[in-house]
Structures are given as C-alpha cells and as structure tokens.
C-alpha positions as CSV (number, residue, x, y, z in Angstrom):
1,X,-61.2,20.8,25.2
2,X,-59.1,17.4,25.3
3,X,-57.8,15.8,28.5
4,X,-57.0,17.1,30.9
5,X,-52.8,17.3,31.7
6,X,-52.7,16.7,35.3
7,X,-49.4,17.2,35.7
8,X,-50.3,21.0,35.0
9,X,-51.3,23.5,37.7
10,X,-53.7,26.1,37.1
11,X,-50.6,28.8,36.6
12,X,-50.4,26.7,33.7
13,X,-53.3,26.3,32.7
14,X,-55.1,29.7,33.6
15,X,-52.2,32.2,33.3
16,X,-50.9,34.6,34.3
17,X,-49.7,33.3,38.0
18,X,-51.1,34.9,40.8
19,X,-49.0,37.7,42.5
20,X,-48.5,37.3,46.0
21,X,-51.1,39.4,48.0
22,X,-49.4,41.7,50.4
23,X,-51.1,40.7,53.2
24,X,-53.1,37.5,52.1
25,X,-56.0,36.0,54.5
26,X,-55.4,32.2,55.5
27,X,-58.2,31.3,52.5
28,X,-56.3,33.8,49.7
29,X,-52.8,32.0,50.7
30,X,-54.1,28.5,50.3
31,X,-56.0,29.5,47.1
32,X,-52.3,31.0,45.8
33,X,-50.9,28.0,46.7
34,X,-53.2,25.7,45.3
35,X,-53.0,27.0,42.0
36,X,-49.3,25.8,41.6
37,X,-49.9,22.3,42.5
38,X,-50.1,20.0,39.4
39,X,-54.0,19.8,39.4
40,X,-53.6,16.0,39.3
41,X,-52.4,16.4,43.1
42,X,-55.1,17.8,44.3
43,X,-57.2,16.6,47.0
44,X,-61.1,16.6,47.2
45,X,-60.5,19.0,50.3
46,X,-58.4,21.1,47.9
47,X,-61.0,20.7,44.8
48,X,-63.8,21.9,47.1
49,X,-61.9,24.9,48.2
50,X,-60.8,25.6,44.4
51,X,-64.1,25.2,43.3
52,X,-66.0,26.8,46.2
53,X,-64.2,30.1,45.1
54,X,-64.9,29.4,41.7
55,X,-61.3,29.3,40.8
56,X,-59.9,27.0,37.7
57,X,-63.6,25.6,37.0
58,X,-63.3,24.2,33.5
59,X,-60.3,22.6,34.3
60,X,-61.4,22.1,38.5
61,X,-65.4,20.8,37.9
62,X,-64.5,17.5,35.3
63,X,-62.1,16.5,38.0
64,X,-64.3,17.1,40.7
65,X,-67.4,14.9,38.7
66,X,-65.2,11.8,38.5
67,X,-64.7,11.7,42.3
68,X,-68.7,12.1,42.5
69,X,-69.4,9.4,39.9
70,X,-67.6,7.0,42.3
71,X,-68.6,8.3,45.4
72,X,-71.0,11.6,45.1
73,X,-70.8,12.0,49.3
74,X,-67.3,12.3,48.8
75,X,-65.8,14.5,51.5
76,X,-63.4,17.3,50.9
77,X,-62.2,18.0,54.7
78,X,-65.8,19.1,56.4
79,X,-68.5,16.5,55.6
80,X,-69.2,14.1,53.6
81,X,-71.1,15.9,50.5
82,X,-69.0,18.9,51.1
83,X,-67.6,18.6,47.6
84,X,-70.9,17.8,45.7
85,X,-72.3,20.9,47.7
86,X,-69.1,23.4,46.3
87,X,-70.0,21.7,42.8
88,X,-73.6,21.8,43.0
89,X,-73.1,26.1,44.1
90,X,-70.9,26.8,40.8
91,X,-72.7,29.7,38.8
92,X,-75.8,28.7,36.9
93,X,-74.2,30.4,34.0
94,X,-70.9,28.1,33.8
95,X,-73.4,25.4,33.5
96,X,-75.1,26.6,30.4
97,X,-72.2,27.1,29.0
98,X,-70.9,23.3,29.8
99,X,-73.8,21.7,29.5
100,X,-72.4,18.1,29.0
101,X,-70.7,18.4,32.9
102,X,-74.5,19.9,33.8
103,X,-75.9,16.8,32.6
104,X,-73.0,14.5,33.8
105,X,-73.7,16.6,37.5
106,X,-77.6,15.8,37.3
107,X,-77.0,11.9,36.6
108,X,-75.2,11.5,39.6
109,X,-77.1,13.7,42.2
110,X,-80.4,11.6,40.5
111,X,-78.7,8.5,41.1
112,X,-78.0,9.1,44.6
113,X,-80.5,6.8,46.9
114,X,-80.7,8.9,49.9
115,X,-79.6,12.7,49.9
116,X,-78.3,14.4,53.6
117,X,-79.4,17.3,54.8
118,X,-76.2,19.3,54.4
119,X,-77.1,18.6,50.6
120,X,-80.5,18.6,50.2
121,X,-81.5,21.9,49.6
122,X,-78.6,22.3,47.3
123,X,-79.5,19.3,45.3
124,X,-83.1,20.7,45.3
125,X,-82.1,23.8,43.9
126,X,-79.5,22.4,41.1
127,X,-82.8,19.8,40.3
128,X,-85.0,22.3,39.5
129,X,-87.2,22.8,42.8
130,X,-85.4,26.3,44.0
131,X,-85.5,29.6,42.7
132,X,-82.0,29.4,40.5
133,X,-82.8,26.4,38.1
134,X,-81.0,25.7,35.5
C-alpha cells in the first residue's frame, strides 16, 4: 500500500458507506460518523475510538503509530496512553499480517522509559509476557 490520502474518509477508502442504523447507540452514531471525515481530520480521541472498534485498521493503525512515535502517552480523550492501549488491543492476527506496523508498535512501546499502569499490562501482553503474544 502507498500513502496514505488523508483527505479520504474511510467511505472512501473501505466502501461501501455505512447505512444509517435505525436506531443507533451513542458509540454506533459516532463510529458512522467518523467514517465520513477525511481520515486526515481525525483526532487521537477519534483514532482511539476507530481503532478500539477495530474499524478502518490498515488505513486507522499507520496513522495512529506516527502520533505514538512522537508522543506514545498520547491521549485520545480519557488518559494519557488511551490510544497506545486501543492500538496495543488490535487482533494479534492483523499484526501478523502487517508485520512491519508490529515491529514499528514494538520500537516505540520498548522505547518508552517508564510505562503507567493503565498501560502496563497491555504493553506486557503485546511484549510477549501475557497469554496472547504475538
């Protein structure tokens, strides 16, 4: 895959666009919602609900790994690390099949000097010392 065109939205990019659920929980409509905003727009609040529901992730997780590179407590809107954690929960089989973002993903969590207890465990897990290693 090449760059990435931010100026697309996940409609775009992941088609067909969502149909409006009849009678959509406050998380469905923001998902709905999200996906027609130029992905470029996005906020790390908005990456970490995207990604959380594993919605758009090759096009959602590269976008989400620069933010960490520069700053991998980054917060998306609940605490900072939120959006490492979302990241950090994606499916162990989306990362054996992007293996370069895996690797990318376990340079900056080993870089990080000091690791919060929000994140810990998840960092734990995605290094190997939980059940679910990759």
């Amino acid at each position: 895959m090449g760059p990435i065109d931010r100026a697309r939205t996940l409609d775009d990019l992941d088609p067909p666009a969502w149909e409006e659920p009849p009678h959509p929980s406050h998380l469905v409509a923001t998902c709905h919602r999200l996906r027609s905003k130029p992905i470029g727009a996005l906020s790390n609040g908005d990456l970490r609900i995207l990604i959380g529901q594993k919605i758009g992730l090759l096009w959602l997780v590269p976008l989400a790994l620069e933010v960490l590179q520069v700053e991998p407590l980054a917060e998306g809107d609940l605490y900072p690390g939120d959006l490492l954690v979302s990241v950090l929960r994606v499916p162990s089989d989306f990362w054996l099949r992007e293996c370069h973002w895996r690797d990318r993903l376990r340079v900056i969590v080993e870089s990080m000097p000091d690791v919060p207890g929000e994140v810990a465990d998840e960092v734990a897990e995605f290094l190997g010392d939980g059940e679910n290693t990759i």
